[in-house]
ZASEPA-373880 format. One record per atom (N, C-alpha, C): z, y, x. Coordinates in steps of 0.001 Angstrom, whole numbers, plus 500000, padded with zeros to 6 digits. Layout:
% residues N
ZYX
...
//
This chain:
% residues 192
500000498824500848
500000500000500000
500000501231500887
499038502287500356
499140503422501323
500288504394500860
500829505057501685
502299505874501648
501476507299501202
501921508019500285
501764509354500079
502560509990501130
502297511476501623
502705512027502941
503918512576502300
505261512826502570
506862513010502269
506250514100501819
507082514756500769
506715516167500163
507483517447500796
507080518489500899
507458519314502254
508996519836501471
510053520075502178
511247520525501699
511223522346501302
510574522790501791
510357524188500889
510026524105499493
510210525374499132
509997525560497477
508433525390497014
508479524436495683
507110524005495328
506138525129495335
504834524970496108
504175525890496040
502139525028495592
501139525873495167
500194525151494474
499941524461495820
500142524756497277
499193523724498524
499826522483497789
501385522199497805
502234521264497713
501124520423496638
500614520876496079
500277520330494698
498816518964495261
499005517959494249
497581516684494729
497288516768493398
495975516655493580
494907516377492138
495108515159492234
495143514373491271
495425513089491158
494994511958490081
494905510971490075
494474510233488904
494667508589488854
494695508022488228
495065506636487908
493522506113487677
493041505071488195
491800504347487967
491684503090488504
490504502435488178
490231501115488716
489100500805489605
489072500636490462
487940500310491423
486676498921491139
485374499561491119
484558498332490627
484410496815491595
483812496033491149
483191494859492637
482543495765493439
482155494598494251
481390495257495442
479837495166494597
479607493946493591
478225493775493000
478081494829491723
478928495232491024
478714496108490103
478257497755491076
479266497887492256
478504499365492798
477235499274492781
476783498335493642
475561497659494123
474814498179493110
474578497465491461
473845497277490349
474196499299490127
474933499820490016
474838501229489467
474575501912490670
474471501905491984
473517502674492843
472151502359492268
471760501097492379
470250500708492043
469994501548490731
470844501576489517
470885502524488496
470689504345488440
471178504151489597
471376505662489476
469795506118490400
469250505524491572
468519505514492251
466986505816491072
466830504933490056
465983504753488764
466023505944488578
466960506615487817
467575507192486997
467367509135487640
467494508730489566
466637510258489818
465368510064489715
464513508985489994
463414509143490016
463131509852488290
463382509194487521
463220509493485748
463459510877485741
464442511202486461
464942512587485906
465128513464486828
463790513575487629
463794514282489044
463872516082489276
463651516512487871
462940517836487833
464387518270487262
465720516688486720
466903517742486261
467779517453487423
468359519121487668
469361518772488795
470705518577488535
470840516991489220
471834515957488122
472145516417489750
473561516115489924
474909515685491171
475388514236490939
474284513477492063
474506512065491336
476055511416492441
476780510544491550
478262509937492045
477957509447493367
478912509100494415
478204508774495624
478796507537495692
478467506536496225
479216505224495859
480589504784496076
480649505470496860
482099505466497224
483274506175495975
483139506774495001
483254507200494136
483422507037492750
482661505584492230
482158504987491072
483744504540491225
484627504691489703
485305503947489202
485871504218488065
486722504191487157
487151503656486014
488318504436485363
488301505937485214
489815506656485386
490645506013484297
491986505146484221
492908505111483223
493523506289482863
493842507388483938
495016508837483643
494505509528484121
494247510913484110
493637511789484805
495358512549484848
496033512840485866
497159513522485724
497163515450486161
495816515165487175
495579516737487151
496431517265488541
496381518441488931
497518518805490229
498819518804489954
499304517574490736
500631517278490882
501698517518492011
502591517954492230
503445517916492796
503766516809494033
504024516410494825
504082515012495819
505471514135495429
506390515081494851
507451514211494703
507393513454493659
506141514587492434
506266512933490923
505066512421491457
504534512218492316
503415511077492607
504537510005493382
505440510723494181
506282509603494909
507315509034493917
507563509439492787
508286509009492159
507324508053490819
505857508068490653
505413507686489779
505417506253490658
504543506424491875
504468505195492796
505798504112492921
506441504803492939
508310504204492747
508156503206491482
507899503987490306
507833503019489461
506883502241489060
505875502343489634
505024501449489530
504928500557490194
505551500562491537
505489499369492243
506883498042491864
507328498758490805
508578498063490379
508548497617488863
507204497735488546
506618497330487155
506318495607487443
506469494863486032
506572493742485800
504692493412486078
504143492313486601
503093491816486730
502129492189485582
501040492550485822
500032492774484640
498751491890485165
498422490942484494
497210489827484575
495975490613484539
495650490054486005
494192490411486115
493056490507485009
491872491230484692
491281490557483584
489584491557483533
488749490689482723
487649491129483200
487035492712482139
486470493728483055
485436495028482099
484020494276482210
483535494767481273
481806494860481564
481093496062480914
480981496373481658
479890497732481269
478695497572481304
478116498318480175
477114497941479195
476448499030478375
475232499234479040
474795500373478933
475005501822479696
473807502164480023
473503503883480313
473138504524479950
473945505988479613
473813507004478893
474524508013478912
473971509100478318
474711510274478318
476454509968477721
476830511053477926
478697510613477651
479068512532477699
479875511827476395
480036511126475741
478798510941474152
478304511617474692
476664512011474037
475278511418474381
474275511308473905
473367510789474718
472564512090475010
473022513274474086
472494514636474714
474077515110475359
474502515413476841
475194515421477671
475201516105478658
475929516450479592
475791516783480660
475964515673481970
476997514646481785
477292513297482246
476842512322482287
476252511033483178
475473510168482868
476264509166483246
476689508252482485
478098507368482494
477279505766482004
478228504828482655
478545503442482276
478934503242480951
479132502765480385
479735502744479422
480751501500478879
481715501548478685
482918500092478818
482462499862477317
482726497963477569
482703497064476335
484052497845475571
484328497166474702
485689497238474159
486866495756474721
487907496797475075
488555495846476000
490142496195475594
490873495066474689
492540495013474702
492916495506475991
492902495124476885
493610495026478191
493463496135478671
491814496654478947
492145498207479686
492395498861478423
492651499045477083
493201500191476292
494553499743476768
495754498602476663
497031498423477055
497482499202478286
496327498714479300
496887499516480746
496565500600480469
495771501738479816
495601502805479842
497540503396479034
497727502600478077
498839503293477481
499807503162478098
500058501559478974
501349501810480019
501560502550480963
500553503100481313
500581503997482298
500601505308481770
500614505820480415
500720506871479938
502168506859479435
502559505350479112
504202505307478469
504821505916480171
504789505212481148
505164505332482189
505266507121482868
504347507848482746
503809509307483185
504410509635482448
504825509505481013
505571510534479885
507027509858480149
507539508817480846
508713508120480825
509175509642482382
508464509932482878
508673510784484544
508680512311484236
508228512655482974
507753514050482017
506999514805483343
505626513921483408
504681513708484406
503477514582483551
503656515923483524
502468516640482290
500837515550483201
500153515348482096
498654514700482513
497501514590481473
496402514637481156
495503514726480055
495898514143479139
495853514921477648
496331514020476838
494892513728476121
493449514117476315
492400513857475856
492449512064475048
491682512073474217
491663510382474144
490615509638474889
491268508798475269
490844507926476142
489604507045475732
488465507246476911
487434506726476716
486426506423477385
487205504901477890
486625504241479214
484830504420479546
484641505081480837
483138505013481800
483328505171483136
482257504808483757
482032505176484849
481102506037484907
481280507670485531
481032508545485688
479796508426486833
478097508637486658
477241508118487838
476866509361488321
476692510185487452
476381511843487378
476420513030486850
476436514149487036
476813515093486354
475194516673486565
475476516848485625
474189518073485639
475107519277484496
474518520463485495
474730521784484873
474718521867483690
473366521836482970
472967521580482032
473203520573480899
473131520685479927
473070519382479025
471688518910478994
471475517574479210
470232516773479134
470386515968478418
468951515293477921
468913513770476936
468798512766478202
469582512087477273
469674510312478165
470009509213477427
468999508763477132
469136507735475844
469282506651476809
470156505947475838
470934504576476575
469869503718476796
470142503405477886
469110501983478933
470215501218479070
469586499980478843
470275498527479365
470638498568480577
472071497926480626
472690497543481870
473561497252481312
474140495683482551
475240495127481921
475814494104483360
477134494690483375
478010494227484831
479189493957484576
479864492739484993
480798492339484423
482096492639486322
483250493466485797
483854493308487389
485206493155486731
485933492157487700
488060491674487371
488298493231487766
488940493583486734
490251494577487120
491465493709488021
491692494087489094
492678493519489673
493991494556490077
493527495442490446
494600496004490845
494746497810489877
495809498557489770
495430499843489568
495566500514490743
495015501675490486
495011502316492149
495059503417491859
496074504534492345
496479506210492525
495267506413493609
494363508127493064
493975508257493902
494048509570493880
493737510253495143
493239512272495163
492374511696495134
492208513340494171
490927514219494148
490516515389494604
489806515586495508
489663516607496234
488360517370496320
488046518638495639
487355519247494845
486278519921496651
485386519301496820
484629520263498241
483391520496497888
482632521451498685
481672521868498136
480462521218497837
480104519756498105
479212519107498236
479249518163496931
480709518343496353
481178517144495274
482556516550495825
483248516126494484
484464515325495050
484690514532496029
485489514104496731
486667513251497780
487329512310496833
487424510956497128
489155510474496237
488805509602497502
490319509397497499
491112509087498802
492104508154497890
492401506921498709
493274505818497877
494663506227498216
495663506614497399
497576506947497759
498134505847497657
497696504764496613
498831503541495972
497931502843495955
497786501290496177
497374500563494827
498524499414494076
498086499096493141
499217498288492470
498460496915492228
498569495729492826
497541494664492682
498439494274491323
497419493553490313
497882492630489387
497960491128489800
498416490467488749
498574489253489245
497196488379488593
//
């Protein structure tokens, strides 16, 4: 597990603060299949200037918690690593398209319907509101995020379909640079 850096003993200030988020990391064969996707997908849509995800990037947000503080990330990590086993279990995403629209600005994966990631999405929200951990209260609505454009564009859903084990959850930053986001792994929490 990676250690978040001790939180500085001066008074909280916004540096102190980590963008942060709760998500799931894909296979190595599902990146694979949504690079090849996304690769299609500039050629199709070359003339719109989309900011396509970089692979390193593609995954699954359960919490978006937003800029946090280091001590409730060290204290969320606390309790999460002291949470009872949660069974591995499989997503498949299915379909490409705009998101949450097929006229959009976002060009997203799109999740089956899945008991398990709606459960982990709420324990981890029981958990963040158990820490009075302020974090999106939007409703939740599993994708993988491939690209983003200024604009709103049409993107009518194309077939695709990838099946990857959720195994572990994983804390990550987010780090906003000029080229496009950073996430950097803080925690992960393997399931069983």
């Amino acid at each position: 597990m990676k250690v978040i850096p001790e939180p500085q003993k001066s008074a909280h200030s916004q540096a102190d603060a980590v963008r942060a988020f709760l998500g799931l990391r894909l296979s190595t064969q599902c990146c694979d299949r949504l690079q090849k996707a996304q690769q299609q997908l500039a050629l199709d849509h070359a003339a719109e200037p989309i900011r396509w995800s970089p692979r390193a990037n593609l995954h699954l947000t359960i919490l978006f918690l937003g800029n946090q503080q280091r001590e409730h990330l060290h204290q969320l990590t606390e309790v999460l690593a002291q949470q009872p086993g949660i069974q591995a279990f499989s997503l498949t995403l299915n379909g490409i398209g705009g998101f949450p629209a097929s006229r959009s600005n976002i060009i997203a994966s799109h999740i089956d319907d899945s008991p398990q990631l709606f459960n982990l999405h709420r324990h981890a929200l029981k958990i963040v509101n158990g820490l009075q951990i302020p974090c999106d209260t939007r409703t939740f609505t599993p994708h993988v995020t491939l690209g983003r454009c200024k604009n709103s564009i049409g993107i009518e859903k194309t077939p695709f379909r990838c099946t990857t084990t959720a195994s572990a959850l994983t804390l990550f930053r987010s780090e906003t640079l000029a080229h496009g986001p950073r996430y950097t792994v803080l925690a992960e929490f393997a399931f069983l």
